[in-house]
N, C-alpha and C positions, 0 to 999 in steps of 0.2 A: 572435409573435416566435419565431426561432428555438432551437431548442433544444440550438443544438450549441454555448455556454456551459456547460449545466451539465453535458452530455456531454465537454466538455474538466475541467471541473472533477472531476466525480465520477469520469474515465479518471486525473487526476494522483494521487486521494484513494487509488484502486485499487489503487495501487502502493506505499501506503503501507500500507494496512489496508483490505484490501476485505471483511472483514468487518464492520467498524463502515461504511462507506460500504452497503450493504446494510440492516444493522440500522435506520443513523439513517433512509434513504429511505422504508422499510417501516415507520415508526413515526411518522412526517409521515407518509405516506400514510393510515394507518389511524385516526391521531388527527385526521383532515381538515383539516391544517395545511396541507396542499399539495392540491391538486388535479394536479399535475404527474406524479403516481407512479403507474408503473404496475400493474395490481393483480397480477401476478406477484410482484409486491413485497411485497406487503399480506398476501400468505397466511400462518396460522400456523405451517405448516411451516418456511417460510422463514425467517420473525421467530427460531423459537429454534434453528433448526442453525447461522444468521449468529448469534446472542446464545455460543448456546457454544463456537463456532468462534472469536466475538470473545474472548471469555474465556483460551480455549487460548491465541491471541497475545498475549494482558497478559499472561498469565506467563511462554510461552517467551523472549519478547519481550528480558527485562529479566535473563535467565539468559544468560554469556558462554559463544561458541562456539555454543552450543544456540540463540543468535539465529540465527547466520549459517547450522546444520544447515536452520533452521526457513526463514531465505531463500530456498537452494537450493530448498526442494522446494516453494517459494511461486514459482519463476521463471515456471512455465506458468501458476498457479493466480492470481497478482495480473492478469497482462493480460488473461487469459481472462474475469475476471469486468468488470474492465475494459470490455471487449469487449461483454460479453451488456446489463449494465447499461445502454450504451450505445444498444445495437439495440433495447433496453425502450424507454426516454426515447424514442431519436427516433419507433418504430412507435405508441408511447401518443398524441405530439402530431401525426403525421402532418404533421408541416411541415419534414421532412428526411431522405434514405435513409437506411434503415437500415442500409447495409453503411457508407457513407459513418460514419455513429456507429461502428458497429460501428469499423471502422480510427484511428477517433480518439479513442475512449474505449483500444481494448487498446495501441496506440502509446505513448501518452501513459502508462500504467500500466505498461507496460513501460520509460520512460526515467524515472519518478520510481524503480520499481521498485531500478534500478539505482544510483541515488541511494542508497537507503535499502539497500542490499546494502553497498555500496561504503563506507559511511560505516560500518557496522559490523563491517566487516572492518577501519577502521580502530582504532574505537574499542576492540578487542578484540585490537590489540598490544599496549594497558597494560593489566596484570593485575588491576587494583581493579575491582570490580562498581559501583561507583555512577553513572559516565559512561553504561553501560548503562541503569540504572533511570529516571537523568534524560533519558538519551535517546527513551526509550520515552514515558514520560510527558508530554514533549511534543510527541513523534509524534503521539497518540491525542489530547493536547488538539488539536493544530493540523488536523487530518483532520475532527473533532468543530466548532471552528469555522466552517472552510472549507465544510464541506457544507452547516452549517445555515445560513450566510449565505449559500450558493449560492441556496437554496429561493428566497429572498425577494430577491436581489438578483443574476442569474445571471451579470452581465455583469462584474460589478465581480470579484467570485469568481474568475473565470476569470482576471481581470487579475492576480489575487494569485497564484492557483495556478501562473501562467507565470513571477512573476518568482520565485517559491518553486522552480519548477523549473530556471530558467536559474541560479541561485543554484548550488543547491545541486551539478549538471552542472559548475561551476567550481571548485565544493569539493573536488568530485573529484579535478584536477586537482592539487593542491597536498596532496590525500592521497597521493598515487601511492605514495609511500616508504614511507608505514604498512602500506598496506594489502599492498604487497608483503612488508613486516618478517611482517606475520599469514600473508601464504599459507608463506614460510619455516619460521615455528614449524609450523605446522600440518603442513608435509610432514617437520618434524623428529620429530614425534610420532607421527608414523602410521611412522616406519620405526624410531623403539624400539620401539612395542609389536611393528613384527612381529620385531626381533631380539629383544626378551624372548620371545617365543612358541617361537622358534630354542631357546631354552637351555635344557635338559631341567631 
């Protein structure tokens, strides 16, 4: 069977948290849950730079404004892994190119990406932290889901992760206002501190 299901599914995961999508692969891999993983995966270097790495996003994650710094500098970082993930999966089962993976895992990781960028620029026009925490929290459950039902069921997965992605592409949409109200504060704030810095 092909394996560019779970390479669409673990490209959507990517772009949400592609370090728990690394951790969970490499930890089915290792506990011989899966046979599907490839052992670039499985190594323990890997297991704990993605464990702390995952770490680091549960807490920036769930901290306002410090999500969205921590987005930005995940925009190369989610499709990239995206991407490698991908060319893993398909060159492990050799039943699909790997550039071919390769463009449809970092793709795909790049438009949920965008998703999960765009929704927290929304969520971070209102001032209260708990939209954030709840946010986060069921990011990482639904990523944590989604994968490990990929393992065992890759096709269904990927069905969920497309409508999980066309969803959420639509949410966008109908954020537009928010998320421009966030980029507004945000350039309002960056031009007091530089006129406070102005004032001897």
């Amino acid at each position: 069977m092909s394996v560019l299901p779970l390479v669409f599914t673990s490209g959507w995961a990517s772009g949400v948290n592609a370090y728990a999508v690394v951790l969970l692969l490499g930890l089915f891999g290792v506990t011989g849950v899966s046979d599907d993983v490839p052992q670039a995966l499985q190594r323990p270097e890997v297991l704990i730079i993605a464990g702390v790495l995952f770490l680091c996003e549960a807490a920036a994650d769930k901290v306002p404004y410090v999500d969205s710094v921590w987005d930005s500098v995940h925009t190369v970082i989610r499709p990239a892994a995206g991407a490698w993930v991908g060319a893993l999966l398909a060159g492990h089962s050799g039943s699909s190119s790997e550039v071919a993976a390769a463009l449809i895992g970092g793709s795909t990781a790049l438009a949920s990406h965008s998703v999960k960028a765009g929704t927290r620029m929304a969520v971070n026009a209102s001032p209260e932290p708990f939209s954030n925490i709840a946010l986060s929290i069921g990011e990482d459950l639904g990523v944590g889901a989604v994968v490990s039902f990929a393992v065992f069921h890759p096709r269904t997965a990927a069905a969920v992760a497309a409508v999980l992605l066309v969803a959420g592409l639509a949410a966008l949409f109908f954020l537009v206002s928010r998320i421009r109200r966030f980029l507004r504060r945000r350039a309002q704030r960056r031009e007091e501190r530089h006129l406070a810095s102005r004032v001897p």
